[in-house]
N, C-alpha and C positions, 0 to 999 in steps of 0.2 A: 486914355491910359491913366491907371490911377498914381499917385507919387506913392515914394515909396516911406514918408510917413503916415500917411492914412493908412497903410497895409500893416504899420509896423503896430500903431495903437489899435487896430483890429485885433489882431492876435491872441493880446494879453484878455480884451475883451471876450474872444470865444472862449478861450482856456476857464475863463473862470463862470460865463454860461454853462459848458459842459461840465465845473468841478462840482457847483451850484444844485443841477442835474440829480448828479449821482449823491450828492448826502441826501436830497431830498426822496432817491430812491431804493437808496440801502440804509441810511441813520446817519449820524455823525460817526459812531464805531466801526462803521463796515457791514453790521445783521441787517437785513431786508429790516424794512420799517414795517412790513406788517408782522413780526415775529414779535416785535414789542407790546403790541395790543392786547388788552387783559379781555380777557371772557366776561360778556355781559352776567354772567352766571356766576353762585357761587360753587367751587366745588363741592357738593355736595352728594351723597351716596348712599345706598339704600345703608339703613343703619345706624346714619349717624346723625347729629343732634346738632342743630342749631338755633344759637340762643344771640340775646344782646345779653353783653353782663358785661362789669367791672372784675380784673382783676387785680390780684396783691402778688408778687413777686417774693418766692420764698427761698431757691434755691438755684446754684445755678455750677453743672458739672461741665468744665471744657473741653473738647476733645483734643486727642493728641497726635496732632495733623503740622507736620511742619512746614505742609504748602500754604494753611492755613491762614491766611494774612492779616482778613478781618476777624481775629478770633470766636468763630462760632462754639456755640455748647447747647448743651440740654438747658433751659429754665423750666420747672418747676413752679407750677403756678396754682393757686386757687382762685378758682374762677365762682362767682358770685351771680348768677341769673336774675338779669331782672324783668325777662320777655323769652319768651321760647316760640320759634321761626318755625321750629321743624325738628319732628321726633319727641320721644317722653324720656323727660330726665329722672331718675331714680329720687333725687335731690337736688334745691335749689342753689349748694355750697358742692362743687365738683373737682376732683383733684385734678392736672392736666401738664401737659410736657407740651414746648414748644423749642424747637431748631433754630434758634436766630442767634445774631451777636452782640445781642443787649437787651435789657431789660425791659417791656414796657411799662408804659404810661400807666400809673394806678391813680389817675386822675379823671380817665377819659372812661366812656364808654367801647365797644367794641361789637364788630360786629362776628360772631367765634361759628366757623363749624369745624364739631369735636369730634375723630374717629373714637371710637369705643372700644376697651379692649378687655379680654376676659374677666380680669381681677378688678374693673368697676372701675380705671383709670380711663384716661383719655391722649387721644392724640391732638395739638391743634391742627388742623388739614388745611383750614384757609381762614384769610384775619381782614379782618378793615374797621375802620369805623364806623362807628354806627350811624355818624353824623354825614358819610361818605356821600356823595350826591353821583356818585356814575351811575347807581340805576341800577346797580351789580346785586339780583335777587337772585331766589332758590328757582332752580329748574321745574318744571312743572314733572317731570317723571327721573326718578332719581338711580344713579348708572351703579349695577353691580361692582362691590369691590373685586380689584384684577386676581 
C-alpha cells in the first residue's frame, strides 16, 4: 500500500506532465502549434513580381480602428530593386503600400513579393529578409489571384 505522501507529490507531478502536454500541443496561447508554421514558400502569384530590394519609408496613413491596439496603417514606400526572383519590373525604383504598424528597416535588404495594380503601384503581399535562412522560396508554379 502506498502512503499517502508518495500519492500526494504524485499528483502535482501528473498535473503538470499533462499541463506540459498540452502547450506542447496547442502553443503556449491555446492555437494548435501547427497553425503557427510559415509556408516553406513565398506567397507568390501569377502576376506578381518578386524582387530583393532596399526600401525608403516615405509615408504613412493610420487607420481609423478603435479596436486597433497596435496602430496599424498604410506605409508607403519606395522600393529600390537590386535582384528580381520573379516577374518583369517596369522599373528598378517602384512605388508600394504596405499594411503594418511601423516603419521598416531602410538599412536592410528585403525579401518583397509585390501584387501589382493597374495604375503601376504595388501591393506588398509577402516580406522577409533577404538575409532570412528558412529556405522560404518562390513556388515552382505560381496560384491564380482569388
Amino acid at each position: 500500500m502506498q502512503s499517502r505522501w508518495v500519492t500526494s507529490i504524485q499528483a502535482p507531478r501528473r498535473f503538470a506532465t499533462a499541463a506540459l502536454g498540452m502547450i506542447a500541443a496547442f502553443g503556449p496561447f491555446g492555437a494548435p502549434a501547427m497553425a503557427q508554421e510559415t509556408s516553406r514558400f513565398l506567397d507568390y502569384r501569377w502576376g506578381d513580381l518578386a524582387v530583393i530590394a532596399r526600401v525608403e519609408n516615405l509615408d504613412s496613413e493610420p487607420v481609423a480602428d478603435p479596436d486597433d491596439l497596435m496602430g496599424h496603417g498604410w506605409i508607403t514606400l519606395r522600393v529600390r530593386v537590386d535582384e528580381v526572383l520573379g516577374g518583369r519590373p517596369r522599373a528598378l525604383t517602384l512605388g508600394a503600400k504596405i499594411f503594418a504598424h511601423t516603419y521598416l528597416n531602410e538599412r536592410r535588404l528585403f525579401r518583397l513579393v509585390l501584387a501589382p495594380h493597374r495604375d503601376g503601384s504595388f501591393t506588398v503581399r509577402d516580406l522577409s529578409l533577404a538575409d532570412d535562412t528558412s529556405g522560404r522560396t518562390l513556388p515552382s508554379r505560381c496560384a491564380r489571384h482569388d
